[in-house]
C-alpha positions in Angstrom: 15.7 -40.8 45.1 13.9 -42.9 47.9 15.6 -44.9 49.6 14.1 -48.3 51.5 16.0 -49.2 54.5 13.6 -51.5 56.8 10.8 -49.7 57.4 12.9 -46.0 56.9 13.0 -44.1 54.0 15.6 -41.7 53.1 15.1 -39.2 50.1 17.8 -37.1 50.6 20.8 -39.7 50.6 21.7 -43.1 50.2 22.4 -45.0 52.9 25.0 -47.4 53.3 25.1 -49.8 56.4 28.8 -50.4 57.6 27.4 -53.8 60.2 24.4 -55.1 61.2 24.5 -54.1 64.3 26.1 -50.0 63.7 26.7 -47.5 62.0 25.9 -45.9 57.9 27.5 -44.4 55.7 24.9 -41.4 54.0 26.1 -41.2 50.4 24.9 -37.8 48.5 24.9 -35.0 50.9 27.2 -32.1 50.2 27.9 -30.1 53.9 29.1 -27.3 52.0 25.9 -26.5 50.8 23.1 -24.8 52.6 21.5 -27.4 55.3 17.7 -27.2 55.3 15.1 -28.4 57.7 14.2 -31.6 55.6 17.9 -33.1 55.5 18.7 -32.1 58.8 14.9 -34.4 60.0 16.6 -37.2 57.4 20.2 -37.5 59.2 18.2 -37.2 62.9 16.4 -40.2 62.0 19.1 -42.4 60.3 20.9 -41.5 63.5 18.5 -42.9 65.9 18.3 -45.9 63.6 22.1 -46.3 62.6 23.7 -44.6 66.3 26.5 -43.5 64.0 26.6 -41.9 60.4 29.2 -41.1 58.7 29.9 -38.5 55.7 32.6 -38.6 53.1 34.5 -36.6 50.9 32.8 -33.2 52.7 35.0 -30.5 51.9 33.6 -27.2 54.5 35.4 -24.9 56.7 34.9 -24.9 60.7 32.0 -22.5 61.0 30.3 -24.4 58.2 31.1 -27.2 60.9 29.8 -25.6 63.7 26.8 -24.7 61.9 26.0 -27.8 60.7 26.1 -29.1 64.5 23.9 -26.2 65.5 21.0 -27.4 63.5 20.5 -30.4 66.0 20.7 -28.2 69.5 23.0 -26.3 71.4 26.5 -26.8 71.4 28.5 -27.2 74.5 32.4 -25.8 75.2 34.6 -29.0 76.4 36.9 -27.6 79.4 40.0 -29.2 77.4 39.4 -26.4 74.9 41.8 -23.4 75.3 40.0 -20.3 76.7 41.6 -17.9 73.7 41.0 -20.4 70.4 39.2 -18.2 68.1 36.1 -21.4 67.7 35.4 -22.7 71.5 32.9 -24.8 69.8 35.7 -26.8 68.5 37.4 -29.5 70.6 41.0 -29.7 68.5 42.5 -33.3 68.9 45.9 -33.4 68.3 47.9 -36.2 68.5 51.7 -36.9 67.2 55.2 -38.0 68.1 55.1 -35.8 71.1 51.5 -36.5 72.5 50.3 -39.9 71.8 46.9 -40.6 71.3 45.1 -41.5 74.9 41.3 -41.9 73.8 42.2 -45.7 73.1 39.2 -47.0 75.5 35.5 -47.7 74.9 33.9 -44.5 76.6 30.8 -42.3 76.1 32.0 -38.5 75.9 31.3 -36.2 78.8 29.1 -38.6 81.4 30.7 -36.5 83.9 28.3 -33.7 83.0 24.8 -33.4 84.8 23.5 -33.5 80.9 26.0 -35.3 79.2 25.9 -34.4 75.3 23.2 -35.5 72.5 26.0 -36.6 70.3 29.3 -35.4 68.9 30.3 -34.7 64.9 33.9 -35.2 64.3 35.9 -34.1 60.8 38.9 -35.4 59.9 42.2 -32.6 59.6 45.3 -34.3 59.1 45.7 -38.1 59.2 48.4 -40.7 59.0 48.7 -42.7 55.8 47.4 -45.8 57.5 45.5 -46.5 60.8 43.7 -44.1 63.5 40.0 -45.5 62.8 37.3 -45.3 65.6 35.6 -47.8 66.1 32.0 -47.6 67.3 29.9 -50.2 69.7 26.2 -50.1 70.0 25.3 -50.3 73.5 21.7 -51.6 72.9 22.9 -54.2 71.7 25.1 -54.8 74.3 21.9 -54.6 76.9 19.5 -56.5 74.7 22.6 -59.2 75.0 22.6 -59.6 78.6 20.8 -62.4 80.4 17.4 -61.6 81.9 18.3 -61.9 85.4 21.4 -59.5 84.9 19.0 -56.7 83.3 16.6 -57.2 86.2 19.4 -56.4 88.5 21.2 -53.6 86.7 18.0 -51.4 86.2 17.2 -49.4 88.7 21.3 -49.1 89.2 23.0 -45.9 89.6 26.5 -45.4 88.9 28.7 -42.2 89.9 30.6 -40.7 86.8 34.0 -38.5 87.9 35.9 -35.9 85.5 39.0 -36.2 87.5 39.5 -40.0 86.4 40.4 -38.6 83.0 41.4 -34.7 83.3 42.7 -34.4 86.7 45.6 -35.6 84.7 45.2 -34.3 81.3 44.9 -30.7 82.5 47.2 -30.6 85.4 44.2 -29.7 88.0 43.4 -30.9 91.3 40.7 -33.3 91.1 38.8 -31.0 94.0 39.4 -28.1 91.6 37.7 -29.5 88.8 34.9 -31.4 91.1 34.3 -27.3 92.5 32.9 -27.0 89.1 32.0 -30.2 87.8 31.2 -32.3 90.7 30.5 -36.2 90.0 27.2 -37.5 88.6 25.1 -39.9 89.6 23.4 -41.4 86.4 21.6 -44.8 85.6 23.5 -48.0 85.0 20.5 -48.9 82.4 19.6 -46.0 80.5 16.1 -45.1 78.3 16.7 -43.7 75.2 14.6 -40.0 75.2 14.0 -40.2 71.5 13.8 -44.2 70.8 12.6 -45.4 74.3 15.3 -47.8 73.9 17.3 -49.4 76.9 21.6 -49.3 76.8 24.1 -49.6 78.9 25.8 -46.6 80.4 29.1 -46.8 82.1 31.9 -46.9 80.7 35.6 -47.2 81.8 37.1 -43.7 81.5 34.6 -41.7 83.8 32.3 -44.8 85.6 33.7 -44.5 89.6 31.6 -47.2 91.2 27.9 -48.4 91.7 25.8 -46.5 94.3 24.7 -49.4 97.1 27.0 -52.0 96.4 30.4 -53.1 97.5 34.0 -52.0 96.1 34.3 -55.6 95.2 30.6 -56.2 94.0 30.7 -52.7 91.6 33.8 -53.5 90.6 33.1 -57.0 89.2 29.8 -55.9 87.5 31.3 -52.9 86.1 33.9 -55.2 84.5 31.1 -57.2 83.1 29.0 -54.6 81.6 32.2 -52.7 80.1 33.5 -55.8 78.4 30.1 -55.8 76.7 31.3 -52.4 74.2 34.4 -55.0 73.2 32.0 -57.6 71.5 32.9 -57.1 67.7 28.7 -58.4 66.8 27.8 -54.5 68.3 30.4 -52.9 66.6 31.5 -51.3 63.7 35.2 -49.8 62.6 35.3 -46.5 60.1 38.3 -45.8 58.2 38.9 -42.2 57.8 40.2 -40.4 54.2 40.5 -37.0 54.1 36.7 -35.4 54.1 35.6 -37.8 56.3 33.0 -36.8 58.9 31.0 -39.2 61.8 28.2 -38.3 63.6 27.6 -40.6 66.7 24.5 -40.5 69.2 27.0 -40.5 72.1 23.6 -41.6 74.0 23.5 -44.5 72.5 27.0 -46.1 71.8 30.5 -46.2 72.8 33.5 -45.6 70.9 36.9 -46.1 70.2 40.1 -44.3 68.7 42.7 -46.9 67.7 45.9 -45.5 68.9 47.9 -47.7 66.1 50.3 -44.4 63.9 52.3 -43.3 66.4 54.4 -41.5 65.9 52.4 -40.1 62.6 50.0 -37.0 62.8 46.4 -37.4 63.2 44.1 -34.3 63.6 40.6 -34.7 64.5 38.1 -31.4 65.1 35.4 -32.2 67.6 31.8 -30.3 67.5 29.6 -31.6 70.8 25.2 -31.3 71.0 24.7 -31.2 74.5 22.0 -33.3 75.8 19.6 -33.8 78.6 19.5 -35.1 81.9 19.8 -39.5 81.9 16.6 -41.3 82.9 15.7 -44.7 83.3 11.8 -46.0 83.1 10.7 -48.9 84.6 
């Protein structure tokens, strides 16, 4: 099977395009079997191209989840995760009567690290009969839509990301505690791809503070502007989860979105996280 999509081919899967703009669904890869080399070079590159892929009907136990992950780098441990859970690869997203779900913003995961991650894979556990989909925005797009002028004066840019604007709450700390070990980054407003050589936006509303060398009122304005840019539905793309569902998003490259629509129902989302590299911009 070789499949033709623009100038990509695909052997291993076909691939199903959920927009224009994002996101593919691979059709014909079984996660439960063993993972070779070949199919693990075929999703890398129809993640590049597609930002988000997404599996279906996968039925595979955590560590086969965790290993699948591994195949594209190192895995990181999110702080959120409890110390004694028996997988601290595993982020465990619960969210029900009790605990709404708060993830209802367009955000990239983790900009608060110095190396925020290479991309996340996320498997559906439990989920309510109707609603819960995340929706995904492609941020090169979002860049590639901005006038000329307004992408001279972003790049260059650098914006300070803070942990504490999200978890200072979420984990009952001190925001000093948690900047003592994870003390804000300073990251550019444009970024370069490392593997496309692509330029996106990156800031995004739950960890952006401010812009280094501008005003409260001037950052806040143009960090407005850019953010709306991840709500424009021509760089997005919305997946419906059923049970065996599985996305893979290039957190370096989009945004994304949990709708917060079943409360009070169950949903149960298991996170695995790639850590990444350092954020770059070239001129």
């Amino acid at each position: 099977m070789n499949v033709h999509v623009g100038s990509e081919t695909f052997a291993r899967f076909e691939v199903r395009p959920v927009t224009p703009a994002i996101g593919a669904e691979l059709l014909g890869v079984d996660l439960s079997q063993p993972v070779d080399d070949a199919l693990v070079a075929e999703v890398r590159k129809a993640l590049l191209k597609y930002k988000v892929v997404f599996f279906r009907d996968q039925d595979i136990t955590s560590a086969q989840h965790i290993a699948f992950a591994r195949k594209f780098g190192d895995l990181e441990i999110h702080p959120a995760t409890p110390k004694d859970q028996e997988n601290p690869e595993i982020l465990r997203i619960t969210h029900n009567a009790k605990n709404k779900g708060q993830e209802n913003a367009w955000h990239s995961d983790v900009t608060w690290r110095t190396e925020p991650s290479l991309g996340s894979i996320l498997r559906a556990v439990d989920l309510p009969e109707v609603g819960g989909d995340t929706l995904f925005s492609d941020m090169v797009a979002a860049y590639e839509g901005l006038s000329d002028k307004m992408k001279e004066f972003c790049c260059g840019l650098t914006a300070v990301h803070d942990i504490a604007r999200v978890f200072a709450r979420r984990l009952g700390k001190d925001p000093k505690e948690l900047h003592d070990k994870y003390p804000p980054q300073e990251h550019p407003v444009i970024r370069t791809h490392p593997e496309t050589g692509e330029r996106l936006i990156y800031v995004n509303t739950a960890f952006t503070s401010h812009i280094k060398g501008l005003s409260i009122e001037e950052s806040d304005w143009l960090l407005k502007h850019l953010y709306a840019q991840a709500a424009v539905p021509e760089y997005q793309c919305r997946f419906r989860w059923a049970p065996g569902s599985m996305a893979f998003w290039d957190n370096r490259a989009c945004q994304h979105y949990a709708a917060s629509d079943y409360f009070p129902a169950v949903r149960t989302m298991e996170r695995v996280t790639i850590a990444g590299d350092r954020p770059f911009f070239t001129p």
